[in-house]
C-alpha positions as CSV (number, residue, x, y, z in Angstrom):
1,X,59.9,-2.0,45.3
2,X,58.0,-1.1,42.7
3,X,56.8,2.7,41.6
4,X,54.4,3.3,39.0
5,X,52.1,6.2,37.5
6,X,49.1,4.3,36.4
7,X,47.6,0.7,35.3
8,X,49.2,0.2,32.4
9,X,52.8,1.0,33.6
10,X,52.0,-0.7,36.5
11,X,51.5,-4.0,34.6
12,X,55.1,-3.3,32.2
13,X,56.5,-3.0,35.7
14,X,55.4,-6.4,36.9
15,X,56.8,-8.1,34.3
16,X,60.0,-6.9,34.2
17,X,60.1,-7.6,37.7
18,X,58.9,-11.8,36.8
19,X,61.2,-11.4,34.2
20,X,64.3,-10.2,36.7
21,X,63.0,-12.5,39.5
22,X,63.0,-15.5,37.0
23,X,66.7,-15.3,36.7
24,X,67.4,-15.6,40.6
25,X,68.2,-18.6,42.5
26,X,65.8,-20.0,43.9
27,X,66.6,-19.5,48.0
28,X,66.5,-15.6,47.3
29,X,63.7,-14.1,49.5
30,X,61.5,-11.8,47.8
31,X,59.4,-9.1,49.1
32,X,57.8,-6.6,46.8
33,X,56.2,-3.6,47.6
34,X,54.0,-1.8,45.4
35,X,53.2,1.9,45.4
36,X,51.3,3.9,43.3
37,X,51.6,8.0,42.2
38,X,48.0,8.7,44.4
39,X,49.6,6.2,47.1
40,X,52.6,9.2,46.7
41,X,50.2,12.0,47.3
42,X,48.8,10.6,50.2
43,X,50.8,12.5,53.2
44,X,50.0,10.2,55.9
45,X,51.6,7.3,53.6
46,X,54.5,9.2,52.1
47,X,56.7,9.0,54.6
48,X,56.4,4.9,55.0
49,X,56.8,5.0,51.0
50,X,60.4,6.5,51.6
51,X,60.8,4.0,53.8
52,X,60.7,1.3,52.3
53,X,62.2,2.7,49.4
54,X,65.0,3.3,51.1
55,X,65.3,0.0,52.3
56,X,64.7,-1.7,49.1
57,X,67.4,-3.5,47.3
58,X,66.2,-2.7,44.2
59,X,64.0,0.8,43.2
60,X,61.7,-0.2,39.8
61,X,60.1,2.8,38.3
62,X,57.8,2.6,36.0
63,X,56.6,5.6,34.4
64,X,55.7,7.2,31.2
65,X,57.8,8.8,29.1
66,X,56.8,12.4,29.1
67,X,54.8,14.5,31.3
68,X,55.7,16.5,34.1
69,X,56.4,14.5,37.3
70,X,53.5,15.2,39.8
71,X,54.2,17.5,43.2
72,X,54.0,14.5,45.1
73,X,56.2,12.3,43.5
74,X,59.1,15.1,43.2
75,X,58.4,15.3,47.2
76,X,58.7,11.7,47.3
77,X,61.8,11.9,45.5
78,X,63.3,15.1,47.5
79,X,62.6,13.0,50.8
80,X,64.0,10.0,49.2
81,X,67.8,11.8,48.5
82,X,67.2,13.3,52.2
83,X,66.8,10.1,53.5
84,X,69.9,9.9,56.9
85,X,70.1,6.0,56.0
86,X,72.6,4.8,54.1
87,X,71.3,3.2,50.9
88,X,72.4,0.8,49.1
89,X,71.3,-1.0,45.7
90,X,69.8,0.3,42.6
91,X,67.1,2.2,40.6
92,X,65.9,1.0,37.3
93,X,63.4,3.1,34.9
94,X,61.3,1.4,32.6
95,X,60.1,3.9,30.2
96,X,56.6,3.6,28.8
97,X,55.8,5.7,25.7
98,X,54.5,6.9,22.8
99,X,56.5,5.9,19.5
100,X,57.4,9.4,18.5
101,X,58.2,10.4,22.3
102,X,61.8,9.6,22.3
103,X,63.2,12.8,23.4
104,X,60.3,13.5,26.3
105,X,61.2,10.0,27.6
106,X,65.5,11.0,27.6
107,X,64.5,14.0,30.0
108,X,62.5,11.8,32.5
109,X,65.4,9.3,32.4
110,X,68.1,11.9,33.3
111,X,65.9,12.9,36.2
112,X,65.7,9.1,37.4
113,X,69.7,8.7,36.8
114,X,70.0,12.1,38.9
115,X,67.4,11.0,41.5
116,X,70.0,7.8,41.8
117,X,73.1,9.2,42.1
118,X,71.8,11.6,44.7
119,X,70.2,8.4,46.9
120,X,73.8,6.9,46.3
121,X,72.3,3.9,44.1
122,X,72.8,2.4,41.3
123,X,71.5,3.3,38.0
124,X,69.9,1.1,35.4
125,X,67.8,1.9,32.3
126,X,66.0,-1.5,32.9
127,X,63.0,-0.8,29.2
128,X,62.0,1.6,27.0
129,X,58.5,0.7,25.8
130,X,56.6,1.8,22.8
131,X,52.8,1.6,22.6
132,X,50.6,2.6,20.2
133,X,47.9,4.9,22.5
């Protein structure tokens, strides 16, 4: 499953995930599942985002480095640790930033380790992405 914040983080996402995918064998069965931050703020979808997140195998968020995390996502995420299900797997953040944001991207990555410990998964710092804005 992949989570992202907008277009471009949505596209770093996707290929880490070709990148991940292209090291599998090939009888693995893939199913991917994409949701956005407005998909997150929709309440009638919400709850089949946790869901399926809790049901994924692997948890790819792809956000930006600073910024404060949306209501809705921090729901998403407070439903997500709630979840009765036992989960499994892992969460991997791939950071997409400004150059000089180094220290606004470390405090979004300690909320994603937390948010993974919490949901009893795995944690993995999967890229940390400089772009020139």
């Amino acid at each position: 499953m992949i989570v992202y914040e907008d277009l471009l983080t949505c596209r770093v996402a996707e290929r880490v995930f070709d990148q991940i995918t292209a090291r599998m064998a090939s009888d693995c069965e893939i199913y991917l599942t994409l949701r956005s931050f407005v998909v997150l703020a929709i309440p009638a979808l919400v709850e089949q985002a946790v869901g399926d997140a809790a049901a994924a195998d692997l948890i790819l968020l792809s956000v930006h480095g600073q910024g404060n995390w949306p209501p809705s996502v921090e729901r998403w995420m407070e439903l997500l640790v709630s979840e009765r299900a036992a989960q499994h797997g892992g969460l991997a953040a791939v950071l997409v930033r400004p150059q000089a944001a180094a220290s606004a991207a470390r405090e979004r990555c300690a909320t994603l380790e937390q948010l993974a410990q919490l949901s009893g998964r795995d944690f993995f710092f999967a890229k940390d992405v400089d772009w020139m804005p």
